[in-house]
KEDOZA-57528 format. One line per field, with one value per residue (C-alpha): residue number from 1; residue in one letter; chain; z, x, y negated. Coordinates in pm, whole numbers, plus 50000, padded with zeros to 5 digits. Last residue first. Layout:
<rs>
num	c(NUM  ...) $
residu	c(a  ...) $
chaine	c(A  ...) $
z	c(Z  ...) $
x	c(X  ...) $
y	c(Y  ...) $
</rs>
This chain:
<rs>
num	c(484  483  482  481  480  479  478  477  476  475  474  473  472  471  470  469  468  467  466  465  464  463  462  461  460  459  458  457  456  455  454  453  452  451  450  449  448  447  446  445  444  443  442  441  440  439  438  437  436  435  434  433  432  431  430  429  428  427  426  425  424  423  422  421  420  419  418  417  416  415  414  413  412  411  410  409  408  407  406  405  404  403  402  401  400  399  398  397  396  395  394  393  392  391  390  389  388  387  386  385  384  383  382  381  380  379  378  377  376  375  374  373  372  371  370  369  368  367  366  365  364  363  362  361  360  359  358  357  356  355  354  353  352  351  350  349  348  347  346  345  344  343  342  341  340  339  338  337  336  335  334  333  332  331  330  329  328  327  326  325  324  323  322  321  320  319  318  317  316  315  314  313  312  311  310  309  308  307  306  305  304  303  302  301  300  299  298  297  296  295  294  293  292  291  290  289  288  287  286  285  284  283  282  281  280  279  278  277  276  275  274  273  272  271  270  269  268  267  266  265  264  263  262  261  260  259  258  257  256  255  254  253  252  251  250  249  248  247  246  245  244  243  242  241  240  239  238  237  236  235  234  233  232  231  230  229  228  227  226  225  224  223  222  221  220  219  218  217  216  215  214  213  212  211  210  209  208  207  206  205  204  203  202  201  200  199  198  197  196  195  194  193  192  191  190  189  188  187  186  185  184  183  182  181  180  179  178  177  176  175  174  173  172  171  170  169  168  167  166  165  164  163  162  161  160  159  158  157  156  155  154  153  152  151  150  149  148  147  146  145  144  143  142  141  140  139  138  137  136  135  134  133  132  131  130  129  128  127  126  125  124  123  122  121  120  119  118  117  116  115  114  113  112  111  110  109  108  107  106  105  104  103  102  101  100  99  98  97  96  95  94  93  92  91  90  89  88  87  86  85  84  83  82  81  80  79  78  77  76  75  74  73  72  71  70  69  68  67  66  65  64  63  62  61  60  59  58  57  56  55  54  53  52  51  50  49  48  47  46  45  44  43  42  41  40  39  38  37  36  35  34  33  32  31  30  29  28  27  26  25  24  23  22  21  20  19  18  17  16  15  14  13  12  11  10  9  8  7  6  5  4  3  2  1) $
residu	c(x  x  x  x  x  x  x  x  x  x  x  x  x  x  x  x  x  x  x  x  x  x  x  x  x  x  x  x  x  x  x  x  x  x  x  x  x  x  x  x  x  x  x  x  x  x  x  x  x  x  x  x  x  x  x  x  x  x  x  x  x  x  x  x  x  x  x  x  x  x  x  x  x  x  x  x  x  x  x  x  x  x  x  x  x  x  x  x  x  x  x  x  x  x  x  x  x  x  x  x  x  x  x  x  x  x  x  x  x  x  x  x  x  x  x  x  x  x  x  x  x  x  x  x  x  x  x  x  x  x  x  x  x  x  x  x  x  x  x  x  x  x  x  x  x  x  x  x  x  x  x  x  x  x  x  x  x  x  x  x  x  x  x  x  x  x  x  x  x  x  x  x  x  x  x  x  x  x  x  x  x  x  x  x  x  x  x  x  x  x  x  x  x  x  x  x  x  x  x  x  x  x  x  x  x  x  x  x  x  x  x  x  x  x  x  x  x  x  x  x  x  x  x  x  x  x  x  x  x  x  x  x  x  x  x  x  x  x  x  x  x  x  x  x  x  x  x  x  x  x  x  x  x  x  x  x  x  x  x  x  x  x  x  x  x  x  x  x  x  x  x  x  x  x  x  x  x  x  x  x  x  x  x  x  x  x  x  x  x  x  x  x  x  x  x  x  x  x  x  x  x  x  x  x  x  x  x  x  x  x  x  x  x  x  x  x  x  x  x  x  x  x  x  x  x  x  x  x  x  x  x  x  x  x  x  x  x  x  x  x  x  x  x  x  x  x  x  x  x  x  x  x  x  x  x  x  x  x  x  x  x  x  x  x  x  x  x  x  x  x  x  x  x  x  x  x  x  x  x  x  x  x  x  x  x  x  x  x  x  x  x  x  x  x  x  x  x  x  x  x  x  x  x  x  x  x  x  x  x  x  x  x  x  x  x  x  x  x  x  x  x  x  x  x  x  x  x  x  x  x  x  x  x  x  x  x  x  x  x  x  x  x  x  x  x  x  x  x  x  x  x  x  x  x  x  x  x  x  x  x  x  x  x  x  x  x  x  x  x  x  x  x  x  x  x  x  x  x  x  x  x  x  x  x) $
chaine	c(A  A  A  A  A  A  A  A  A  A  A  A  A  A  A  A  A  A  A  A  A  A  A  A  A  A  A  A  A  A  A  A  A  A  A  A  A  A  A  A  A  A  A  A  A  A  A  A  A  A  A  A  A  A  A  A  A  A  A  A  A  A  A  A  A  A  A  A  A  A  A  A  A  A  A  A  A  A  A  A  A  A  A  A  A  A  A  A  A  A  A  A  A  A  A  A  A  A  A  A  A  A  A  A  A  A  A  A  A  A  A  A  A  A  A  A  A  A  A  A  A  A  A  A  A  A  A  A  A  A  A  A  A  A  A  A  A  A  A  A  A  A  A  A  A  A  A  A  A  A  A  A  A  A  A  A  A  A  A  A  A  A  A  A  A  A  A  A  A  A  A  A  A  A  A  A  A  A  A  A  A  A  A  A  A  A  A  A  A  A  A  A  A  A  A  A  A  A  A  A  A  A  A  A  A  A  A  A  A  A  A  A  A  A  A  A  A  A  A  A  A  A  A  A  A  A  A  A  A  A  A  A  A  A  A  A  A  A  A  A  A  A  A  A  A  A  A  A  A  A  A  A  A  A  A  A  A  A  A  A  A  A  A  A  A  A  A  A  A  A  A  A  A  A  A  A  A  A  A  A  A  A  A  A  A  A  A  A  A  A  A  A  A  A  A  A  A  A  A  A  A  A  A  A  A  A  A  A  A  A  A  A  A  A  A  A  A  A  A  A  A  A  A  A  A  A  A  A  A  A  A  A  A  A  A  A  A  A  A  A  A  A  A  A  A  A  A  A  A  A  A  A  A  A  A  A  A  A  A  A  A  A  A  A  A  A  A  A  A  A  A  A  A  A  A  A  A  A  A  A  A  A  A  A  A  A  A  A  A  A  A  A  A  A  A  A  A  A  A  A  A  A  A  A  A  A  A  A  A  A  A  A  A  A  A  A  A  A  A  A  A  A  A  A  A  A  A  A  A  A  A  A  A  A  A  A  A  A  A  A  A  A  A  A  A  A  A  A  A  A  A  A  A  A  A  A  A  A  A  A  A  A  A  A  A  A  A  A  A  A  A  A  A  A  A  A  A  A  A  A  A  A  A  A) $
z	c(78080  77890  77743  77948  77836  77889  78071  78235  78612  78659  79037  79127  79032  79066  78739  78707  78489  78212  78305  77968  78099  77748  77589  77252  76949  76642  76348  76126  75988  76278  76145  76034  75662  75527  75786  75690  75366  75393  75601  75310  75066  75304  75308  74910  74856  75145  74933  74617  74760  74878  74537  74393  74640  74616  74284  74330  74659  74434  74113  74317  74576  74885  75094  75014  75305  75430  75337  75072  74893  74951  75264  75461  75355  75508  75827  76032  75906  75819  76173  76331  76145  76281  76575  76623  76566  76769  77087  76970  76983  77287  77433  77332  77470  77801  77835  77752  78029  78213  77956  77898  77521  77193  77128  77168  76904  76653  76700  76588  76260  76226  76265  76052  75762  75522  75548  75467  75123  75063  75131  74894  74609  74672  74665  74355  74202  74322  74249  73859  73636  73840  73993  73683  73690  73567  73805  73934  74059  73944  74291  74360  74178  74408  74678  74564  74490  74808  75029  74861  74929  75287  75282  75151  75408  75717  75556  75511  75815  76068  76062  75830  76082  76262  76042  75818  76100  76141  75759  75783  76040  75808  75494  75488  75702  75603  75252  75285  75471  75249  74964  75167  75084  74777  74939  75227  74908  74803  75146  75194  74827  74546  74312  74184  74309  74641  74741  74660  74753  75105  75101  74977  75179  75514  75445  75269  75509  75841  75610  75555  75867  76037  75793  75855  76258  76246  76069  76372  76608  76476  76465  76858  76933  76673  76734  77118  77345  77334  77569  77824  77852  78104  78056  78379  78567  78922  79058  78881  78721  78385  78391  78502  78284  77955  78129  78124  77795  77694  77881  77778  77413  77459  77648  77375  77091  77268  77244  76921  76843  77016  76717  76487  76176  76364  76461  76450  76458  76801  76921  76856  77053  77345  77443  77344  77585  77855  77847  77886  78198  78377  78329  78457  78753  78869  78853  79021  79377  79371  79400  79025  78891  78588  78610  78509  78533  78335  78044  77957  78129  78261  77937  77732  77875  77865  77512  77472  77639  77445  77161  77228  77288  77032  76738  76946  76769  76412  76444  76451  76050  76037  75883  75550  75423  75711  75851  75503  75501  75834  75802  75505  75604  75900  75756  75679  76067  76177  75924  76105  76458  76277  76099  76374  76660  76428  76384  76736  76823  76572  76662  77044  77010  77104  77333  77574  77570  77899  77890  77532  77453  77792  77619  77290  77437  77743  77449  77340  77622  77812  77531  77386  77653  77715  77321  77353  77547  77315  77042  77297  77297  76890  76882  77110  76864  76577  76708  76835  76956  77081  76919  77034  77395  77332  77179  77560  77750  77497  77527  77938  77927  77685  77896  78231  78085  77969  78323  78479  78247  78220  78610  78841  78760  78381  78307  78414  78215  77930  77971  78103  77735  77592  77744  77474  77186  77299  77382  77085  76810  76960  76902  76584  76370  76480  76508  76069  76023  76216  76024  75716  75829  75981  75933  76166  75897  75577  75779  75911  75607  75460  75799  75770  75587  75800  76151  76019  75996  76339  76512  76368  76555  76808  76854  76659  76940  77258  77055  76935  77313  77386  77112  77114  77515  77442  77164  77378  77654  77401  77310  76971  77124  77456  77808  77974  77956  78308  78503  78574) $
x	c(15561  15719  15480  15507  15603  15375  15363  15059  15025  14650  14572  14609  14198  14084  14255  14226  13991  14118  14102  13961  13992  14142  13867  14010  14065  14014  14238  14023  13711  13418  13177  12816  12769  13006  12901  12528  12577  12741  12477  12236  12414  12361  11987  11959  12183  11943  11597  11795  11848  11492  11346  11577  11497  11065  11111  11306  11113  10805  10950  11178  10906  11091  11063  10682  10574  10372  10431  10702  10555  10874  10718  10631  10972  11132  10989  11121  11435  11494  11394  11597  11941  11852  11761  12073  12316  12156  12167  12541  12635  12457  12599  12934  12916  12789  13088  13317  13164  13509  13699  13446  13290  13371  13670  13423  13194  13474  13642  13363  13265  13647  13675  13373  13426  13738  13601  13277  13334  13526  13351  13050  13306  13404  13030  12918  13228  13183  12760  12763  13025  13171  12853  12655  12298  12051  11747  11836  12131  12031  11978  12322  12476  12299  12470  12801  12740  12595  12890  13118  12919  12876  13294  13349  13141  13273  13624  13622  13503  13694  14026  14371  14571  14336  14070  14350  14504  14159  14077  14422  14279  13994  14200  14376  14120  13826  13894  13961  13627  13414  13558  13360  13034  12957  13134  12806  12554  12762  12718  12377  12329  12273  11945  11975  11610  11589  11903  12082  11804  11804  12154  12139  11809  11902  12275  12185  11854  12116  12389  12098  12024  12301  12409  12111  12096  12464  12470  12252  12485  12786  12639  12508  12898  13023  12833  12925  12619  12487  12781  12595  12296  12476  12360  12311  12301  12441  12290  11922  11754  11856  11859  11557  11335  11543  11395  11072  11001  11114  10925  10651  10728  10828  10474  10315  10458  10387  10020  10036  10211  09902  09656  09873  10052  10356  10491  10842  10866  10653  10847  11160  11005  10843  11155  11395  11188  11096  11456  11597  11298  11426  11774  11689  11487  11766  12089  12349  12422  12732  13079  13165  13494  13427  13563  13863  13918  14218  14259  14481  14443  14072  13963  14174  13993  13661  13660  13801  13467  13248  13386  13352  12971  12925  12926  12591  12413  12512  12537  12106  12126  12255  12583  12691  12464  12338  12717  12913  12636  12708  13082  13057  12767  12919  13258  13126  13014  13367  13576  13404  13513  13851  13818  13654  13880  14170  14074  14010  14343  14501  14340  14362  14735  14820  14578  14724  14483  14295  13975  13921  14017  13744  13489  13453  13404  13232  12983  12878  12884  12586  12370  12468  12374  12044  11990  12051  11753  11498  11684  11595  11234  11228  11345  11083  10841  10965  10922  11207  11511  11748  12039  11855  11907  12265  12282  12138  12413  12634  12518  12500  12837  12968  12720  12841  13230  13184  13006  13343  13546  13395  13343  13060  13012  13143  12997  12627  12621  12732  12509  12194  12223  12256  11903  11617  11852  11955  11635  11465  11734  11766  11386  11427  11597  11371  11122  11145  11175  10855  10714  10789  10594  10791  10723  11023  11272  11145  11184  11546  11657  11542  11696  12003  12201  12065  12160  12530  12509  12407  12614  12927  12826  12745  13067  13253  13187  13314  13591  13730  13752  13915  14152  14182  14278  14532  14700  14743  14930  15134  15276  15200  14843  15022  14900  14877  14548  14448  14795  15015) $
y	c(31892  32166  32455  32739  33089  33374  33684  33654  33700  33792  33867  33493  33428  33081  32950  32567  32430  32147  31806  31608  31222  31092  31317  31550  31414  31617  31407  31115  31023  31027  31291  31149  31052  31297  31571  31463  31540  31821  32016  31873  32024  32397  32337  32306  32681  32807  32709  32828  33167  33178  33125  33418  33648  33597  33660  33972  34089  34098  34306  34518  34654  34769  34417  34447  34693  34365  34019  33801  33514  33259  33139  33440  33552  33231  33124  33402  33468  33124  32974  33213  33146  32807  32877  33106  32803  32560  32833  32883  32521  32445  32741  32616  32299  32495  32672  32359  32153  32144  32025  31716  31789  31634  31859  32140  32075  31963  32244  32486  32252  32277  32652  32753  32459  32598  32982  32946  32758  32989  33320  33144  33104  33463  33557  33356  33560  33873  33931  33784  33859  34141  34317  34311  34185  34441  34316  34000  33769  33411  33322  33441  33079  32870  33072  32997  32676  32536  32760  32508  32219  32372  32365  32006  31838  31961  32044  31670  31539  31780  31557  31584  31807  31925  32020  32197  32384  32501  32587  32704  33008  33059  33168  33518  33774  33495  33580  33912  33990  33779  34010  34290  34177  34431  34689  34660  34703  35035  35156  35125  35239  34989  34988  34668  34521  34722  34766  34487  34241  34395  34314  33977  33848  33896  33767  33458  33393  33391  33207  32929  32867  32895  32564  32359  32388  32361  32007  31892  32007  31866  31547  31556  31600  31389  31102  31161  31047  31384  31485  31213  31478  31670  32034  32254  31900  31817  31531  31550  31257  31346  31707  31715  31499  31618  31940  31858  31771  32067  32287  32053  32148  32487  32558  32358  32570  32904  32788  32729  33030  33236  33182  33349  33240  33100  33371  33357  33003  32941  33219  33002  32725  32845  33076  32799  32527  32793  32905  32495  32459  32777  32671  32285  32413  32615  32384  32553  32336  32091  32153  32136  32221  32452  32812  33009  33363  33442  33679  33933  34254  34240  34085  34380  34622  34477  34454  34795  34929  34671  34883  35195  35118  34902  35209  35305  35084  35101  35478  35485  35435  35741  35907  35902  35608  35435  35453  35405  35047  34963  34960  34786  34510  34465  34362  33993  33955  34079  33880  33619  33661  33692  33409  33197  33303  33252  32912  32846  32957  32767  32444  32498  32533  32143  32225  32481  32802  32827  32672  32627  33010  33135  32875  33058  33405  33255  33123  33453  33685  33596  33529  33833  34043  33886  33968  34330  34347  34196  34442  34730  34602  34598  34935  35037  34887  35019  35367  35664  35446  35643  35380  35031  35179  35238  34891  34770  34956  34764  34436  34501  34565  34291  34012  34094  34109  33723  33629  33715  33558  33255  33244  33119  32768  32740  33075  33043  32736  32894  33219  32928  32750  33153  33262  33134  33160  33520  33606  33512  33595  33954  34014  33787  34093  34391  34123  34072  34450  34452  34189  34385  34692  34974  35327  35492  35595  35367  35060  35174  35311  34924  34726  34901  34651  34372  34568  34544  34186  34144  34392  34253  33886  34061  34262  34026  33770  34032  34119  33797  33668  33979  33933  33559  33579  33859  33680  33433  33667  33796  33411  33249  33120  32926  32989  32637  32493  32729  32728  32968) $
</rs>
């Protein structure tokens, strides 16, 4: 069998999407579950509100510094390989987050945690490119997005019965089963594939891309102290430097021709916004639950769940949608959407009722969401070589989490929020309701510039796109063969 070849209707495609849906729902699930916890988790070990902040941005650091060399590392020494790395060391690292006894350990263990997930985020996406056929891509993507995102919206449930029944600690080790079923199913189903590249790895230009991220996104979690500045000019030159390298070197970690696609560098720059804005929406909601409406854990992670149902029944046609009619319109339409709905949960305050005014800003929200997230996804990809599709992603991913870092960092600070205030009702209410309408104003600009900036028209993928082959023979799939 060949890599491009395994169809997404078949039980071997299935198998991909569920390992590859595993291994992203496992961060992405850890993420949103660690946001319902962060108040228990405050109150449990004495944390400040900057340490609830790191507790969130430790992961965000590494895992935006580290996920450009996790794709890289992928396409030259094995997608599939480097993809079972990252799930075991993710969940050796939640078990770590899970003993915890200070903030600050916590916060080391989160650090951790975030090498995993830069290793096994963008294999997860790049393993379905690589060896699903592409006339399927489009409904395999989709389904990796609504599942993978059914997992992030869920988090807030599972995490919030956890906190509440349990301890908060359970959030952690809860990956631990699951990375182990992960792996599993990766060994059983999917190929290894790799990119075609007989050249040397590049070194200098995966030092250089980590000194850039790790410069940069430290700059924006600190940026108050006297240090940032300093990080900043390390990430700048860092940065600098490796447009240097990977332009003048033979064999580059991130060929900057894939910039030279509108739709590519587009894409990217509509990410930044969006992440941005559902990192804030989701670190703001379900503190603001708690602390200003007086929900349990558990009661503030119900709250969410009709995100779950909506991506469960609508994100795969959001793909079939992009590919059928073209990525511009469910690009621009969808953060609209999203604009709305979170416009609308700025008004949610003290005495607000559930019905009339948490569910339906939060269905409109789970809409919006739902018809953009697989073709902002394919449209990334499509614009990439077939062999480059690891590092496409990482590009993606590492432009995702800066943005969701950027808001988490830069927003409480800037909305009035400091110190042991995130459990005062009266200040984090305010300080909710401006930072709502901050996100609601960065997600119409994400449509924007889709409307401005997408190419019109059906996902194409390159005329010269050569899909991997498989370098492992010890994985005969039962699948059916699309005629040639």
């Amino acid at each position: 069998m060949t890599a491009g070849s395994i169809e997404y209707s078949s039980a071997a495609g299935r198998g991909v999407v569920l390992a590859a849906v595993l291994g992203s729902g496992m961060a992405m699930l850890d993420g949103t579950v660690v946001n319902v916890g962060l108040k228990v988790i405050g109150q449990d070990l004495g944390a400040s509100l900057a340490q609830l902040q790191w507790i969130t941005n430790g992961y965000l650091l590494l895992l935006a510094s580290l996920i450009l060399l996790g794709g890289a590392l992928g396409d030259r020494i094995g997608r599939r390989r480097v993809f079972i790395i990252g799930v075991v060391w993710f969940a050796a690292a939640s078990v770590l987050c899970g003993i915890a006894p200070s903030p600050t350990t916590l916060i080391g263990a989160r650090v951790l945690q975030g090498i995993g997930g830069a290793l096994l985020t963008p294999g997860s996406l790049a393993i379905i490119e690589a060896v699903i056929t592409r006339a399927d891509r489009g409904r395999a993507i989709g389904a990796w997005s609504g599942l993978g995102s059914i997992a992030a919206a869920i988090g807030p449930f599972v995490g919030g019965g956890l906190v509440q029944y349990a301890s908060w600690r359970w959030i952690f080790l809860i990956n631990a089963p699951l990375a182990a079923v992960t792996v599993l199913v990766a060994l059983k189903y999917v190929p290894e594939t790799r990119a075609k590249s007989d050249g040397p790895f590049d070194v200098p230009g995966a030092v250089l891309a980590a000194v850039f991220l790790a410069g940069l996104t430290y700059w924006l979690i600190e940026w108050q102290t006297s240090f940032a500045l300093v990080a900043l000019a390390a990430g700048v030159i860092g940065g600098i430097a490796f447009l240097a390298v990977e332009k003048r070197t033979a064999h580059p970690m991130m060929p900057l021709s894939m910039f030279a696609s509108r739709n590519f560098s587009a894409a990217n720059a509509m990410t930044l916004l969006v992440y941005a804005a559902l990192g804030a929406v989701m670190f703001f909601l379900v503190i603001d639950l708690q602390t200003v409406l007086g929900y349990g854990a558990l009661e503030a992670g119900v709250a969410t769940l009709p995100l779950t149902i909506i991506m469960l029944f609508l994100a795969a046609r959001g793909g079939e949608l992009g590919a059928r009619i073209g990525p511009r319109i469910p690009m621009t339409v969808g953060p609209l959407v999203m604009a709305v709905g979170v416009a609308w949960l700025s008004a949610v305050g003290a005495g607000t009722s559930y019905w009339t005014g948490v569910l339906p800003p939060v269905v409109v929200f789970g809409l919006g969401l739902s018809l953009m997230v697989a073709p902002l996804t394919s449209t990334v990809l499509a614009a990439a070589p077939g062999d480059r599709t690891g590092i496409a992603s990482g590009v993606n991913n590492a432009v995702a989490r800066a943005g969701s870092l950027l808001a988490v960092a830069a927003l409480p600070v800037a909305v009035g929020l400091s110190g042991d205030q995130y459990a005062d009702p009266r200040a984090f209410d305010t300080a909710y309701g401006r930072a709502m309408l901050v996100c609601a104003a960065l997600l119409a600009l994400g449509g924007v510039i889709s409307w401005l900036t997408i190419t019109h028209g059906p996902v194409a993928y390159p005329e010269d796109e050569r899909p991997p082959e498989p370098v492992s023979s010890r994985h005969q799939l039962d699948c059916p063969e699309r005629g040639r």
